[in-house]
VOGU-3710 file (C-alpha; in Angstrom, 3 decimals, decimal comma):
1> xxxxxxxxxx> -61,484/50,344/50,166  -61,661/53,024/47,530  -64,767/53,974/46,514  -63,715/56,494/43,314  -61,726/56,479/40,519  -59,802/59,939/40,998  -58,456/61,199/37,378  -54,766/61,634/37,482  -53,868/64,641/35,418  -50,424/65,960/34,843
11> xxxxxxxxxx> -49,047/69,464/34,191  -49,083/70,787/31,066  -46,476/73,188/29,794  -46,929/77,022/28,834  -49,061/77,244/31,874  -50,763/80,450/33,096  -49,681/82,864/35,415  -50,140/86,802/35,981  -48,558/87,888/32,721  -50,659/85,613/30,653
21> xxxxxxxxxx> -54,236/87,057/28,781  -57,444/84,504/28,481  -60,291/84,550/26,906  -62,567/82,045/27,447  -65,175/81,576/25,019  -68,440/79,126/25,074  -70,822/77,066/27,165  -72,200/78,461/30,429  -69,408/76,096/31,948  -66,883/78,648/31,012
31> xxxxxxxxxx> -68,389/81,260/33,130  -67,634/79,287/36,146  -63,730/78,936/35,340  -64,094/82,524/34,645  -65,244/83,658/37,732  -62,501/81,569/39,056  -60,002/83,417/37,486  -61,652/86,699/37,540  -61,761/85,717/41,402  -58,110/85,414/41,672
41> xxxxxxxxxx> -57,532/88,128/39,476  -56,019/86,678/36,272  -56,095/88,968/33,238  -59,283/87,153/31,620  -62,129/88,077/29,410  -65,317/85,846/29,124  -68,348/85,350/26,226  -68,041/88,989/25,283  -70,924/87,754/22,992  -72,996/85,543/25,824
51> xxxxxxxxxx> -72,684/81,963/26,195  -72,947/79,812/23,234  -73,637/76,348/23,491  -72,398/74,550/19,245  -69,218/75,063/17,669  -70,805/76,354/14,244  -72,226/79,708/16,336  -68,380/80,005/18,378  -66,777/79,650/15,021  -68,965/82,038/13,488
61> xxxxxxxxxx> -68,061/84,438/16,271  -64,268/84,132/16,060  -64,676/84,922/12,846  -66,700/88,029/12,887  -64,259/89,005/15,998  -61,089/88,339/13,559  -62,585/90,206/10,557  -63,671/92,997/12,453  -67,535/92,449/11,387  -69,367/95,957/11,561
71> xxxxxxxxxx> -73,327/94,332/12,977  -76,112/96,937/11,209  -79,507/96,634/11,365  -79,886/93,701/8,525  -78,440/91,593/11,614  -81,030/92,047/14,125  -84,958/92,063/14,312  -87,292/93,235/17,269  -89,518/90,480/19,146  -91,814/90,801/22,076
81> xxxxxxxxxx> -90,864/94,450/21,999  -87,059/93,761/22,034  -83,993/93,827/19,301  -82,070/90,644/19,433  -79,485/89,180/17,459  -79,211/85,450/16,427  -75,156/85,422/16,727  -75,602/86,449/20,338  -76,989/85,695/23,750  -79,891/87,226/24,883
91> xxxxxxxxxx> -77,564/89,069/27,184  -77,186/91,389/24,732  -80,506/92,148/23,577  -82,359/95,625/24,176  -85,454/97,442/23,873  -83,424/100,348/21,859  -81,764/98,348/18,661  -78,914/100,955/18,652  -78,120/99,655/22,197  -77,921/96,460/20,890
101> xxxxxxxxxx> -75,829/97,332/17,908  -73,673/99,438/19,866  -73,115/95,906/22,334  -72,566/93,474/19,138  -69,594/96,074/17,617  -68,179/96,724/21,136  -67,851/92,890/21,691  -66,762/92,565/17,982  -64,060/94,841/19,082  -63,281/93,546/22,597
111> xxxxxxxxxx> -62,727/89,674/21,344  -60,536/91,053/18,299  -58,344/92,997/20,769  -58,203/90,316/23,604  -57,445/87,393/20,852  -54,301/89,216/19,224  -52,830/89,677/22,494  -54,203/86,848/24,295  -51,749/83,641/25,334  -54,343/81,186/26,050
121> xxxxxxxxxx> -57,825/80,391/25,041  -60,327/78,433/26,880  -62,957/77,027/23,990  -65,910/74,981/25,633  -68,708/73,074/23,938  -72,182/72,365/24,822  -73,755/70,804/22,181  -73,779/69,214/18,606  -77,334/70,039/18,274  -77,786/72,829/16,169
131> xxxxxxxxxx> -81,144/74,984/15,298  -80,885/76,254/11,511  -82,949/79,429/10,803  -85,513/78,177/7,419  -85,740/81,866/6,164  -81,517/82,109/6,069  -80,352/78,584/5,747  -78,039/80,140/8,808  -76,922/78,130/12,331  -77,688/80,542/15,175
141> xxxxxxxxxx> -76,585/81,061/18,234  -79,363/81,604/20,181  -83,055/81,126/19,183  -83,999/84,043/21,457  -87,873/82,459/21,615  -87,901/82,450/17,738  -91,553/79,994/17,529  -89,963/76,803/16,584  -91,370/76,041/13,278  -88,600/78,740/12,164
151> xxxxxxxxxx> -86,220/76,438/12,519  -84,838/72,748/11,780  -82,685/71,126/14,634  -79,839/69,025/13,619  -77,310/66,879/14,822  -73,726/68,162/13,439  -72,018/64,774/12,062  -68,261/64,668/13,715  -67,124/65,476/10,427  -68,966/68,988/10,414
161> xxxxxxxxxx> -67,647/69,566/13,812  -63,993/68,876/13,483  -64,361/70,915/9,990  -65,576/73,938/12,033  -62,855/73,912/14,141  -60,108/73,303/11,856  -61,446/76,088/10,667  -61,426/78,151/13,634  -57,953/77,291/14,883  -56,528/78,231/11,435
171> xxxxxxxxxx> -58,353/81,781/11,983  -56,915/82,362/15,564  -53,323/80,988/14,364  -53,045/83,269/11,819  -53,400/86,041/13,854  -52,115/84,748/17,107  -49,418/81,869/16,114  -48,267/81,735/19,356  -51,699/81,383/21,093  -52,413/78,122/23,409
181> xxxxxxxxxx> -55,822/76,507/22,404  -57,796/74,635/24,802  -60,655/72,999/24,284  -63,073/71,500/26,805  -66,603/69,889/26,717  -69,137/70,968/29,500  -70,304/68,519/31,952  -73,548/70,255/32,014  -76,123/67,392/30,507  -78,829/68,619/27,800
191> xxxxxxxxxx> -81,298/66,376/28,838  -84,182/69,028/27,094  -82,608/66,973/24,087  -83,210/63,806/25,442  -80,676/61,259/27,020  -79,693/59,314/24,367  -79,480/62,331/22,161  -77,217/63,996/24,975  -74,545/61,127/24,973  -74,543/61,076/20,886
201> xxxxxxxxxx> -74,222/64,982/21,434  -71,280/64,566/23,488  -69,724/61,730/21,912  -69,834/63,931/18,601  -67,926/66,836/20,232  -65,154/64,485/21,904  -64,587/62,593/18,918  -63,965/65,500/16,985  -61,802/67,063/19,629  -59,548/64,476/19,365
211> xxxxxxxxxx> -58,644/64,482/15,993  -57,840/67,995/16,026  -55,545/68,456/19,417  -51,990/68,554/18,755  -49,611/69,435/21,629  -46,554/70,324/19,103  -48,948/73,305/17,874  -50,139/74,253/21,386  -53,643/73,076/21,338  -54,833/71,257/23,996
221> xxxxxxxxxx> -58,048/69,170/25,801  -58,690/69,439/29,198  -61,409/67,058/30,642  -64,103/68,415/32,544  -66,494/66,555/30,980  -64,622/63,204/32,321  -64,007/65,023/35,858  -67,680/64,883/36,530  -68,781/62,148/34,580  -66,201/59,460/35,761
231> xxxxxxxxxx> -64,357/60,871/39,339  -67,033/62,600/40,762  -69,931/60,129/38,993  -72,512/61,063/41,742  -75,642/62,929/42,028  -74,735/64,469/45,331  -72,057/66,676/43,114  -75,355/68,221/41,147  -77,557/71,296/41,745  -81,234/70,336/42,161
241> xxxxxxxxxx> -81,813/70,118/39,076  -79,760/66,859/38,433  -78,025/68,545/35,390  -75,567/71,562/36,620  -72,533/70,763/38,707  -73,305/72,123/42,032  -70,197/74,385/43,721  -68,495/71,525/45,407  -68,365/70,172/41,737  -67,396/73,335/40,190
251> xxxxxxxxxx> -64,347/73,721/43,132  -63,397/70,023/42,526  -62,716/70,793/38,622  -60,744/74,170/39,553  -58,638/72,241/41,513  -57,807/70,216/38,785  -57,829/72,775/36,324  -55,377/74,561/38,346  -53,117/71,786/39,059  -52,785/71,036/35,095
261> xxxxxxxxxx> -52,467/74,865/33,840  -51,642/77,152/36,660  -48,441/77,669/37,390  -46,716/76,937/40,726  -45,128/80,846/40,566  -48,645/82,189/40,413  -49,769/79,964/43,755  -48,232/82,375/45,843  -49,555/85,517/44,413  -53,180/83,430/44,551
271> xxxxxxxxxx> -53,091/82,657/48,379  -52,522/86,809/49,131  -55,304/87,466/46,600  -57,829/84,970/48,335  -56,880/86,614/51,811  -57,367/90,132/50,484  -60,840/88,766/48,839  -62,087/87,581/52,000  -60,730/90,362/53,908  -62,929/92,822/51,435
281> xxxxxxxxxx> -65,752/90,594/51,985  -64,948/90,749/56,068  -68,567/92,123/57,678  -66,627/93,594/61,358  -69,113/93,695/64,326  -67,306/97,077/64,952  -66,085/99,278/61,729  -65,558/102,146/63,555  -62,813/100,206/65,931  -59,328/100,932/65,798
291> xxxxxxxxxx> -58,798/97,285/65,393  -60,758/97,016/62,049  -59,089/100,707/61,514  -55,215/98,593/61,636  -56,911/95,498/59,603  -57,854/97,930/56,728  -54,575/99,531/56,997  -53,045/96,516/56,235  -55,228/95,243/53,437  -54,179/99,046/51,978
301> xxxxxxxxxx> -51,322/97,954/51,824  -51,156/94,064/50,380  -53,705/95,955/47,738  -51,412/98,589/46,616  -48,586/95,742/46,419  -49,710/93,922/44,322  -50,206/96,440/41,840  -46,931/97,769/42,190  -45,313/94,250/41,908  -47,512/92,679/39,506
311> xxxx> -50,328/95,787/38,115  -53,004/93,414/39,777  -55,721/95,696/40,669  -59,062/94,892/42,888
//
């Protein structure tokens, strides 16, 4: 008997190997494909701004990134003794607000640089709840403990959503025609929300989504969210806290991840990265032995390969 419904995916085309550039921008999903890649040592750059969760406050950044925003101090404000900024993640907050301006115009000019070179970008979304700031009529990012009264929560219509991102794609196009665009929605439930308010939340993204992809202009959906929710459909595959896929969950949607965007030249070059990974991670009972002296010899040498083959450096 079969007791799952495994998601058959197929291979996309202008998939990624080691001359392609990412940047992966969103939900704190993203951070775990980016430590996959970053892992296997793909030329990627993730959140430069912290994770955002609603496509009004990734929008927002892409734009600020594309016009080359200078952040001064009308854009940030101190509380509980630190200077945060509402486009940004906590992350980047600081007790010194020049520290924290200094972090907004260095990501400002990291996400400008890594988007006009970049072949691929990895967009995930969180949420279509949105907080609005009362005082600025403004979506934020981040409410960075803001008291709550401050704000009015909302639920972006799909119409608003597929409007931002329209919007968004027409920015990173005009800079970046030849750019891949993929956009994914995390599996990671907001139940803080509530659940039905979760599953209109999600429902609001996808439907959106999928009015804007268009494979003829290289924009794309890959479905994590559908991964977990409908193949691995199981609490075992969740951390403790019922909402974040555990690691065997995370692995499961690499695999499949890689499988549809990877490409099988890059598989190779993969397998002797994850052998000199766990060789650097090696603990010997004995480093002074000339065993371990040969084995580090060796992984010297695979090291200095690749870079000389393929400028991959550890």
């Amino acid at each position: 008997m079969i007791f799952r419904t495994n998601i058959q995916l197929q291979p996309e085309r202008n998939q990624i190997d080691y001359s392609s550039k990412l940047l992966l921008i969103g939900s704190c999903f993203s951070e775990n494909i980016y430590k996959k890649l970053n892992y296997f040592k793909f030329n990627a750059i993730s959140n430069p701004f912290g994770i955002l969760f609603n496509p009004i406050a990734i929008e927002n950044l892409l734009t600020n990134a594309i016009n080359q925003k200078k952040y001064s101090e009308k854009d940030i404000f101190l509380l509980n003794e630190r200077w945060h900024c509402f486009d940004a993640h906590s992350d980047l907050s600081s007790i010194n607000k020049d520290e924290l301006l200094d972090n907004l115009n260095n990501a400002v000019a990291l996400t400008n640089k890594q988007l006009t070179k970049a072949t691929h970008i990895i967009i995930t979304l969180g949420t279509s709840w949105v907080y609005r700031f009362i005082e600025t009529d403004t979506i934020v990012g981040n409410c960075h403990k803001v008291p709550q009264k401050k704000f009015i929560k909302e639920l972006l219509s799909v119409e608003d959503i597929l409007a931002s991102l329209e919007n968004l794609c027409v920015l990173i196009k005009n800079i970046n025609p030849a750019i891949n665009i993929i956009f994914t929605v995390s599996p990671v439930r907001h139940l803080k929300d509530g659940f039905l308010e979760n599953s209109q939340s999600k429902a609001h993204l996808l439907a959106a989504i999928h009015q804007l992809v268009d494979k003829k202009n290289n924009m794309f959906y890959f479905p994590s969210y559908e991964i977990m929710l409908d193949d691995l459909r199981d609490y075992r595959f969740y951390n403790s806290d019922m909402i974040h896929p555990n690691k065997t969950a995370i692995n499961y949607i690499w695999e499949q991840f890689q499988k549809v965007w990877i490409s099988e030249n890059a598989n190779s070059i993969m397998k002797e990265i994850d052998t000199i990974q766990k060789g650097l991670a090696h603990k010997p009972f004995n480093p002074t032995s000339e065993q371990h002296q040969q084995f580090l010899v060796h992984l010297k040498q695979q090291i200095t390969s690749l870079k000389n083959n393929y400028n991959i450096t550890f």
